[in-house]
N, C-alpha and C positions, 0 to 999 in steps of 0.2 A: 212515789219514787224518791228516794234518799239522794240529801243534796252531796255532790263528790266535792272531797277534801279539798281546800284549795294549794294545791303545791307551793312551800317558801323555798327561799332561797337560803344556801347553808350562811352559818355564820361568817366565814371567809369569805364570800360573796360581798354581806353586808361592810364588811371594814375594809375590803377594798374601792367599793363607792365612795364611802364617806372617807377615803383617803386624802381627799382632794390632787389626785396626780401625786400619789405614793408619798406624802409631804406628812399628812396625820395618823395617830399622834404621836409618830416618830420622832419630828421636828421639836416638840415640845416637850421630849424627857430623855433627849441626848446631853443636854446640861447640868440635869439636875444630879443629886447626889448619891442614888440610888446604884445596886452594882446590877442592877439588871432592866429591863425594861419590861413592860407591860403585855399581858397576851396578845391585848391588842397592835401593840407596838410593831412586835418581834416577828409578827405576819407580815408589815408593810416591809420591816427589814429585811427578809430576805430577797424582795427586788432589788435590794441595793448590791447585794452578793454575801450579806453575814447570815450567819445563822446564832444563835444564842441558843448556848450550849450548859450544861453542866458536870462535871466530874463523877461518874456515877462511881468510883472510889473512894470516892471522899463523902458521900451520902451521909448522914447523922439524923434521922430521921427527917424532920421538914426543912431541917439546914442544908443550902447547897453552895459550891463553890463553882460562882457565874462564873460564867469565861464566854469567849467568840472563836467561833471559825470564819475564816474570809476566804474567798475564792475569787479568783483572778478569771477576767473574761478574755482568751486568749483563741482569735479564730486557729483551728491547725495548730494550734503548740506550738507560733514559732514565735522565741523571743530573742533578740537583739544580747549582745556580750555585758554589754550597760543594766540591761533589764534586768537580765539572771543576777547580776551582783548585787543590785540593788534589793530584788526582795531576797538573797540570802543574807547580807546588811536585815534588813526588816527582821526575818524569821528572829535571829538573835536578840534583835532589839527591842519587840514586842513582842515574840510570840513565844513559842515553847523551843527555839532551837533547830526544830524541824522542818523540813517543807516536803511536801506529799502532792506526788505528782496523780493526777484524777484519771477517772477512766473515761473524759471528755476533752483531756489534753489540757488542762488546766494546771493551775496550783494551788493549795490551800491550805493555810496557815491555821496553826491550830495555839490555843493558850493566851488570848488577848484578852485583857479586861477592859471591861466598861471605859475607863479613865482615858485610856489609849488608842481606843476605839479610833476618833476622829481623825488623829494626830496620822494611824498607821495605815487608816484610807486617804491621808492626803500624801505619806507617803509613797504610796504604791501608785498615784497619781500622778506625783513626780518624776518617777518614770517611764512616762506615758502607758499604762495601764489600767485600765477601768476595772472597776467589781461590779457597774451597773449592769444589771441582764443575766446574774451569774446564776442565779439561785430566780426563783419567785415564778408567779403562772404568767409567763412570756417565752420568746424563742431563749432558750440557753446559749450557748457556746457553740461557733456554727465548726461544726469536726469537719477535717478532711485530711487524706495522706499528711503523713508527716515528714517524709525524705525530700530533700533536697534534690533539686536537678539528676535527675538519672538521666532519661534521656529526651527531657525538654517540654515534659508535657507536667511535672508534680508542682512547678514553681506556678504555672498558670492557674491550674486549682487551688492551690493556695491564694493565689492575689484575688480570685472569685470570690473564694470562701471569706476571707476581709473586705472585700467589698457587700456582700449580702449581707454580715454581721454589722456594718455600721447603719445600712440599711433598715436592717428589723430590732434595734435600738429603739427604743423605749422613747419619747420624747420630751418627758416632763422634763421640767427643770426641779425637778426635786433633789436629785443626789447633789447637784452641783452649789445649792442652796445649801443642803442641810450639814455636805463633808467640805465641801470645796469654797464655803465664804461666799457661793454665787460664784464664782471665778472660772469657767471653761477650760481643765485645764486638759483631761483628755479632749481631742477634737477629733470628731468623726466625722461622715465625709459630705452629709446632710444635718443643716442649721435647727437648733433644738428649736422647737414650738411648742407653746404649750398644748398644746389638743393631741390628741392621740390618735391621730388617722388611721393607724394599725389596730390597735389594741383597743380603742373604746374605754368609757369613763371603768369599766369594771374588769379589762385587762381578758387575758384566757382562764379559762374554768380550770386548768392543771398546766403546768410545765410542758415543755413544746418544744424538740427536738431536732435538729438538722444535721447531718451529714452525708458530705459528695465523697464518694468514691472513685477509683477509676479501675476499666475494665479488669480483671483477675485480683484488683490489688482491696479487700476488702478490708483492710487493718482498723475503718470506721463500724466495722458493724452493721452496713448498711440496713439491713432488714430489719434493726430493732428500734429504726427512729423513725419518731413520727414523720418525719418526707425526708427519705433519701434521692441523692441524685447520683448518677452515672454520668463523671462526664466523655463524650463522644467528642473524637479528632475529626479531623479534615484531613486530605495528602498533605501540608504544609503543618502540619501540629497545631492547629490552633483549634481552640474549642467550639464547635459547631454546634451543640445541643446538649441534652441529658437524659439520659433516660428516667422517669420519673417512679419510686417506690409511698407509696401510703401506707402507713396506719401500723407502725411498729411499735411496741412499748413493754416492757421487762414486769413489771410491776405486778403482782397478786395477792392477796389475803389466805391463808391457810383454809378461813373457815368458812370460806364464800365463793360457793363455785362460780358464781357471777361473774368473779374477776378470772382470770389468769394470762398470760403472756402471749404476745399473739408476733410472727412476725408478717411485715409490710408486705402489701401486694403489688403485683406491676399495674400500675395506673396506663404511660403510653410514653412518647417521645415528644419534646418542643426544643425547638432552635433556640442559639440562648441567648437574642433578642426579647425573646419571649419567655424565660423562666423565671424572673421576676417577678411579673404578673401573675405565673401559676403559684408562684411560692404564695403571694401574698394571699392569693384568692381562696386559697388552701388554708390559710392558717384562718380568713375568714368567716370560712363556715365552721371553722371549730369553734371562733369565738363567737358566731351566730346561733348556733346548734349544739356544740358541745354542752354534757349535762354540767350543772350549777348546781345542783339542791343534793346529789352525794357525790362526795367528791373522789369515793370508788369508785366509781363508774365516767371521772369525770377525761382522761384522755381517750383522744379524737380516737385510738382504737376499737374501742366499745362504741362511738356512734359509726363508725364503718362496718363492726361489727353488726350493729343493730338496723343499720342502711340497706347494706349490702354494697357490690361496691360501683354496681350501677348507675342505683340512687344519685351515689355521691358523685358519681362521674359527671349526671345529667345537673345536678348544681354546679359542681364546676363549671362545667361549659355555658349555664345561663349567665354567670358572672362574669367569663372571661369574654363571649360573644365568637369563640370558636372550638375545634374540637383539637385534640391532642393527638398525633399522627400513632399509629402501634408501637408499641415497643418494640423497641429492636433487642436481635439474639444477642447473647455475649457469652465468652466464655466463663469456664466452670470460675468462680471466687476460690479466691486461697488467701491465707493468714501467712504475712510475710512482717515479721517483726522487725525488720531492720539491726538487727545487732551484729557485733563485732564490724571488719573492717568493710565498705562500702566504698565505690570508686563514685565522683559527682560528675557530671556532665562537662564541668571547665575541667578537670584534670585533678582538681582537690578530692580530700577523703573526708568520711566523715566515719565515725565511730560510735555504731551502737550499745547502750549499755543496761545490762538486765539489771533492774530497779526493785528489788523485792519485794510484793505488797503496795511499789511507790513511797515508799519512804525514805527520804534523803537525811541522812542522820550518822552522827559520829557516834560508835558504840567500843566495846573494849578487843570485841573479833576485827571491824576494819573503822576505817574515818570516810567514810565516802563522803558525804558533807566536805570535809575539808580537801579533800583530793580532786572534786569536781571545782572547787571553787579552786584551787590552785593554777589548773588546768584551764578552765575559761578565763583567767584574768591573764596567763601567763603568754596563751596563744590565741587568745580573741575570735576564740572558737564563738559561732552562734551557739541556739541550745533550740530544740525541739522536742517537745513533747507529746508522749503517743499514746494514743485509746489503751492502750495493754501496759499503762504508766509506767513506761518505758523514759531513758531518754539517749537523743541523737545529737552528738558534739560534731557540727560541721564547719568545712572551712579548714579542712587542716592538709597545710603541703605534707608531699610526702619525705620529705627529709626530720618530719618532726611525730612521725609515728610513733618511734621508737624511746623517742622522749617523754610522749604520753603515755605509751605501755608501763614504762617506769616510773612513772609518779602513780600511777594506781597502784602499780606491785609497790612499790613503798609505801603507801598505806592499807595494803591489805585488802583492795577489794578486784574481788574479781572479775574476768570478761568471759565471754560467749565462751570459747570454748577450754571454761573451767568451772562451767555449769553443767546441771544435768539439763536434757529437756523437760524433766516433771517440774523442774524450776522456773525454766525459763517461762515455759505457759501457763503459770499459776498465777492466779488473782484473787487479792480479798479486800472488802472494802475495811474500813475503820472501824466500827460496830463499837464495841464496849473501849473505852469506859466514856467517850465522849459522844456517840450518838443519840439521841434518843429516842430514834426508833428501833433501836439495839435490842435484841433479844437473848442473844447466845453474844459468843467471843467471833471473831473472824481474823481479822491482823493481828492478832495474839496469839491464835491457835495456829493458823494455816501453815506457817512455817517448820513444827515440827509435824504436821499429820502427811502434809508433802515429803519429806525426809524420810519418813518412816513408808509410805505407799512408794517412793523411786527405789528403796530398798527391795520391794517387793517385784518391782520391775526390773532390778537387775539379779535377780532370782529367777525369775522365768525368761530370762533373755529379752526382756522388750524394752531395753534402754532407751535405744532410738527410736522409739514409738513418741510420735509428738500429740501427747492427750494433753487437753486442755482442763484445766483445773481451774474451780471457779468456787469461794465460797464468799458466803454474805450471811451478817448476822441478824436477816430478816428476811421476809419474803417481797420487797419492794425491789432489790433485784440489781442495785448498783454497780457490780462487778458481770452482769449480764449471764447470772449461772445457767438460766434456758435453753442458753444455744451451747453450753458447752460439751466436751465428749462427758465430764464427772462433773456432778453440779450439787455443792452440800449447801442448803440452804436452812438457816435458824426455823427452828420451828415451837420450841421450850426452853426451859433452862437448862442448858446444855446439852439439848438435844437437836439434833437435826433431823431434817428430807431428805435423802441422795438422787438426787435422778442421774440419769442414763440414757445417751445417746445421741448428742448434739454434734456437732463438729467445730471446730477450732475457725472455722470460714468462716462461719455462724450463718449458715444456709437453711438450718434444721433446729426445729425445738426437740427436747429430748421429754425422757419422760419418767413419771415418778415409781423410783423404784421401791423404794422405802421408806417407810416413817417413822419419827421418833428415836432413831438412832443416836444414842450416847457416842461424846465426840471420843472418848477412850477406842470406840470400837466401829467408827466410819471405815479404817482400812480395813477390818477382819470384815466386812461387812462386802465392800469392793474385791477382795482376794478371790474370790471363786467366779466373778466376772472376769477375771483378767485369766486367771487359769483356763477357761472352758474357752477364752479367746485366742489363746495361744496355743492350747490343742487341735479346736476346730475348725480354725479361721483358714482361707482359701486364700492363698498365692499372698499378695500383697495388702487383703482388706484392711481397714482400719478398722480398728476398737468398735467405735458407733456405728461403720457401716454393718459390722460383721452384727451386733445387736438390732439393728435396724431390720436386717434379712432375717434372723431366726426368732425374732421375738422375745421382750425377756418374759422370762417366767416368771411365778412366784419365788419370792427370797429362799424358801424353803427347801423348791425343789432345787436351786442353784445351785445349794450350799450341800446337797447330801451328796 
């Protein structure tokens, strides 16, 4: 009998061990004079929140033009009047001018180089914002609503949501060593130690997910993160429990059926005494059990998948030493963007603003960059930032509405309703020219293929049809095309996937209509779905439901 292979661990594995607590050998070639850093390097560096990036424009054959992306760890997108100015201060001073609000409620700077690196992470420290946690295989950015006070229950999940995120914080003293002189200078709400009681000397096997929701208001996405929570009131509004979702995750490979997107199952309900516990016990066994040796298969989805979700229950429960009560019902999820004017709970407004792609940027059609930054310094408006890279200017009395309507109509950029809905529900991540999992275009393309497909919606009469539009210029899935109603996802050089039939809740994966579609001819491609939807759709269906019920066909027969 043949002796069986003996399984390694991948490479990422190996340089995260010998990291020594994220420190090597990072620590050792941030000084030096090099404009970029080492394979090995740039693995430890994205637990700190960078990424090292390259100009894929500027390419000259083995010549590249280093730069960094940084990402802000921001529980719920809410940051302080101070904060927003500060890294829009930054974006100008280090970065490319821009800042790009994320589809985890983040922000992320793009154009920094090596030299600047240190300088621009201690100032984004300065005003008390951390980038440790942003990026790297630990918990991300813990998402949950992003509105302010409605009616008394969004401010409590938020102060949750900052509470568990300083919680599942990383505990090295490595970032505060290597950016910050040693100097503490964000403070979160438990004392760094060096040992890792969460995470272990080798961290999680993939990146790791959170967001709470509350009941209807799904605007996190809940079913695509690896643990979602629901949180559940009491008669008095205060938070009594969660309902608990596992095992969601966007991510798949074109050429590997092994992988594909899956969303989260209901696990059960715990009091939120006890959700803590379940969070940690939970990330646990990912980091106990989750695969290591490929790291396609390496989120806790594919070991739930490979479990079933049983298994995974009956571990849970030997970790935590009890069981998780049922889930409880709730109603249907809906996708509520918060945009235009919003009334807050004390009697303030706050004003939502459709963000195109997420990018905040002065260009020669409007100045939004400068119009937002006018606006928050001038009325100390907070700023919120939202899964659908959106943003929400709260805090504003109502005598000073009309003041802010006019400084955006003074630089040209427009609100809610001087958008179309193809607009407003469209997302693309960054893709070319500075990602490098980048296959195709997406933020460069998506704004005129959107343009051109709401044309085609206001042909057939279905303006106010709210489809969600989702494109990514690869199939790892950052703008979450899976659950959308249209989902164009990179597939070649210039070509894409189309699926069909998710919903904008993000309740439903959809499914793969097409392949290899050239981006010239994505709408001609969607035209005859939206036509056979607007002929034989019943009463009020939606787009994906009415596909969902009759099944799509082959492309062929659609289109004859």
């Amino acid at each position: 009998m043949g002796s069986r292979r003996k399984r390694t661990k991948s490479k990422i594995e190996v340089i995260k061990e010998n990291s020594d607590n994220l420190r090597g050998p990072l620590a050792d070639e941030v000084g030096n004079d090099e404009s970029h850093f080492s394979k090995d390097a740039i693995q430890v560096l994205k637990f700190h929140g960078t990424y090292q990036q390259d100009d894929r424009d500027l390419r000259e054959g083995r010549n590249r033009h280093y730069m960094f992306m940084i990402r802000g760890r921001i529980p719920a997108g809410k940051m302080t009047t101070d904060q927003y100015l500060a890294i829009d201060d930054i974006a100008d001073e280090y970065a490319d001018g821009t800042l790009r609000v994320t589809t985890r409620q983040a922000f992320q700077l793009h154009g920094i180089i090596k030299d600047e690196l240190k300088t621009t992470l201690q100032e984004i420290n300065n005003s008390l914002i951390t980038t440790l946690g942003a990026c790297g295989d630990i918990v991300r950015n813990v998402m949950a609503t992003p509105a302010p006070d409605i009616d008394g229950r969004q401010s409590k999940v938020q102060d949750f949501a900052d509470d568990l995120s300083d919680i599942l914080l990383p505990a090295s003293k490595a970032y505060h060593e290597i950016w910050l002189n040693g100097d503490k200078v964000y403070s979160g709400k438990e004392e760094v130690k060096e040992k890792e009681p969460l995470y272990g000397h080798s961290y999680l096997p993939r990146k790791f997910k959170v967001g709470i929701a509350l009941p209807k208001d799904n605007s996190v996405d809940l079913y695509t993160q690896d643990i979602g929570l629901v949180a559940l009131f009491d008669d008095e509004n205060e938070i009594r429990g969660f309902n608990v979702v596992v095992g969601g995750g966007m991510g798949m490979n074109h050429r590997k059926e092994s992988t594909f997107p899956r969303l989260g199952d209901h696990l059960g309900y715990v009091s939120k005494d006890k959700v803590v516990d379940v969070v940690k016990s939970i990330i646990g066994i990912q980091r106990d059990h989750g695969e290591r040796v490929n790291r396609k298969q390496a989120r806790m989805k594919y070991l739930i998948h490979d479990w079933g979700l049983e298994k995974f229950e009956k571990e849970l429960i030997s970790r935590l030493g009890f069981e998780l009560e049922p889930y409880e019902e709730l109603p249907d999820f809906d996708l509520d963007l918060y945009l235009g004017w919003n009334q807050q709970s004390d009697g303030n407004w706050f004003l939502g603003l459709s963000i195109e792609n997420g990018r905040i940027q002065d260009n020669q059609e409007f100045q939004l960059k400068t119009a937002l930054r006018e606006v928050v310094s001038k009325f100390g408006t907070g700023v919120r930032l939202t899964a659908n890279h959106n943003v929400l200017l709260t805090n504003v009395a109502e005598e000073d509405k009309e003041k802010i309507e006019a400084i955006f109509d003074k630089y040209g950029v427009l609100l809610d309703d001087e958008l179309s809905n193809a607009i407003k529900y469209s997302m693309a991540c960054p893709a070319l020219p500075t990602c490098g999992l980048a296959i195709t275009e997406s933020e460069r393309a998506l704004p005129d293929i959107v343009r051109d497909l709401d044309g085609v919606l206001n042909e057939l009469g279905l303006e106010d049809e709210k489809l969600s539009i989702r494109m990514t210029g690869c199939p790892n899935g950052c703008t979450r095309p899976y659950v959308a109603d249209i989902g164009f996802v990179g597939r070649s050089l210039d070509k894409y996937t189309i699926f069909i039939g998710g919903d904008a809740a993000g309740t439903r994966l959809n499914s793969k209509y097409k392949d290899l579609v050239e981006r010239k001819d994505l709408v001609e491609e969607v035209r005859p779905l939206l036509e056979q939807y607007k002929s034989d759709r019943s009463n009020s269906e939606s787009f994906s439901d009415y596909w969902n019920r009759v099944g799509l066909e082959e492309p062929e027969a659609v289109s004859a």
